[in-house]
Structures are given as structure tokens and as C-alpha cells.
C-alpha positions as CSV (number, residue, x, y, z in Angstrom):
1,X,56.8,-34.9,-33.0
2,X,58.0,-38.0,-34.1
3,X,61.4,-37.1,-32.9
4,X,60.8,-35.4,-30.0
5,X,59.3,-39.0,-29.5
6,X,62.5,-40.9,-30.5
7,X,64.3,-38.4,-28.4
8,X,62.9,-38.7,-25.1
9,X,62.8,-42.3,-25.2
10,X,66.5,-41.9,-25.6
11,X,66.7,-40.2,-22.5
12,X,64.1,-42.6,-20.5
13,X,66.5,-45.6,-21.4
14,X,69.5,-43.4,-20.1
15,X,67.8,-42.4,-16.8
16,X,66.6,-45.9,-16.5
17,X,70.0,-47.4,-16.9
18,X,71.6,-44.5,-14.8
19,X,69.1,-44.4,-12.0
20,X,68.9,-48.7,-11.9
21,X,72.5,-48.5,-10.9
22,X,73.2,-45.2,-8.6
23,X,70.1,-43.5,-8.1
24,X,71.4,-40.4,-6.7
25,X,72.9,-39.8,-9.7
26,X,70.1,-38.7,-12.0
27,X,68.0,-37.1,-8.5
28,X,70.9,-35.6,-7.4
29,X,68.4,-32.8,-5.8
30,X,66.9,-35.2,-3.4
31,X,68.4,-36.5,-0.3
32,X,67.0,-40.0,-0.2
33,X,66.1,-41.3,-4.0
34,X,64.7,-44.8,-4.3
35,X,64.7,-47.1,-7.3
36,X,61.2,-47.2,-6.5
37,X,61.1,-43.3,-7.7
38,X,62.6,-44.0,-10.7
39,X,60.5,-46.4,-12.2
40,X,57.8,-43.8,-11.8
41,X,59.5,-41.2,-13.2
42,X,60.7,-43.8,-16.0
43,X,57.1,-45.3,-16.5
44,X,56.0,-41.6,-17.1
45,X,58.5,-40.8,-19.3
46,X,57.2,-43.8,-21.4
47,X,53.7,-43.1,-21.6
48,X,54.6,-39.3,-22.5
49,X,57.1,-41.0,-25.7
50,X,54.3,-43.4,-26.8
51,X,51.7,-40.6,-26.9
52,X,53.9,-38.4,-28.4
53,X,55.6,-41.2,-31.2
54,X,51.3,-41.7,-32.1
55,X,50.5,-38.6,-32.0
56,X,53.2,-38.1,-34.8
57,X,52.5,-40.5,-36.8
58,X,48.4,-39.9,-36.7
59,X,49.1,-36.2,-37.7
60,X,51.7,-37.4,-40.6
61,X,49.6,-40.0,-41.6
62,X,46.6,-37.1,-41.8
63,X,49.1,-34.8,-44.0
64,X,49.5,-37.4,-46.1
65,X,45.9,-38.0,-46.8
66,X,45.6,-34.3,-47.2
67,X,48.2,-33.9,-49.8
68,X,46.9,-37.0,-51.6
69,X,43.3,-35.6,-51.5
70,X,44.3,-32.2,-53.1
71,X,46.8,-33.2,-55.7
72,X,43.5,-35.7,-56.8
73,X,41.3,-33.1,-56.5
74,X,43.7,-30.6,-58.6
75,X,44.5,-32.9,-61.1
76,X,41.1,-33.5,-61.9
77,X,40.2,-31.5,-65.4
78,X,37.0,-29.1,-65.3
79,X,34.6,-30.1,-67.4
80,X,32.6,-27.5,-69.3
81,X,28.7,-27.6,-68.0
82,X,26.2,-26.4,-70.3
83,X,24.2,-23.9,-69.1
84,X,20.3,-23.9,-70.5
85,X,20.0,-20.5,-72.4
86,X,16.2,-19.1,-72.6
87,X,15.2,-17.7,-75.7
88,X,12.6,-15.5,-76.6
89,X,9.9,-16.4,-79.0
């Protein structure tokens, strides 16, 4: 996720930049673009990067803690538990 992150802010800088100076460039499919229209699409484009870039890293940071958690937890050596036997008198 992380670098669909990395990637799509990629692209927002690249539509920013393109659509800052010709806007009918990256909404070729419109007939009147504004800048106006592309600093919504751009501030969308952000908040879907941001959410996506800590959504990665929350999830690796999770894994991580998982991993940790079981190589502890398989690591650990089994101690023998004694177990009361009854006997009959």
C-alpha cells in the first residue's frame, strides 16, 4: 500500500504541475476546465495518498508486531508441569 501511496502522489504532483500551467491538458474531456477544478481533483488525490501512505504503514507496523509476538512466543521453551497423580491406599 505503501507504494501505491508513493505512486499516486507521484501522479498528484504531475497533474498539479500540468494542470497549474494548461489545464485542458490533463481534462482534455471537458470543454471548459478551470484551475479551480484542479485543485479539487488535486486536494483529493492528496487525502486519498495520505490515507493510503498510513494505512500502510499502520498495517506494516501491525505485521511487525505480529511476527515479533510469535517468534517470542515460539522461542519460548515448554516447561514440563507436574501433574498430581492419585494413588490408592
Amino acid at each position: 500500500m505503501i507504494t501505491a501511496a508513493i505512486n499516486i502522489g507521484i501522479y498528484t504532483i504531475v497533474f498539479f504541475l500540468l494542470g497549474m500551467y494548461k489545464p485542458q491538458w490533463p481534462l482534455f474531456f471537458m470543454k471548459n476546465p478551470s484551475r479551480i477544478t484542479i485543485m479539487i481533483i488535486t486536494l483529493v488525490m492528496i487525502m486519498v495518498g495520505v490515507t493510503l501512505f498510513g494505512e500502510g504503514t499502520r498495517q506494516k507496523k501491525l505485521e511487525a508486531a505480529s511476527v515479533t509476538a510469535t517468534s517470542v512466543v515460539n522461542q519460548s521453551p515448554t516447561a514440563a508441569i507436574p501433574v498430581p497423580v492419585p494413588t490408592d491406599k
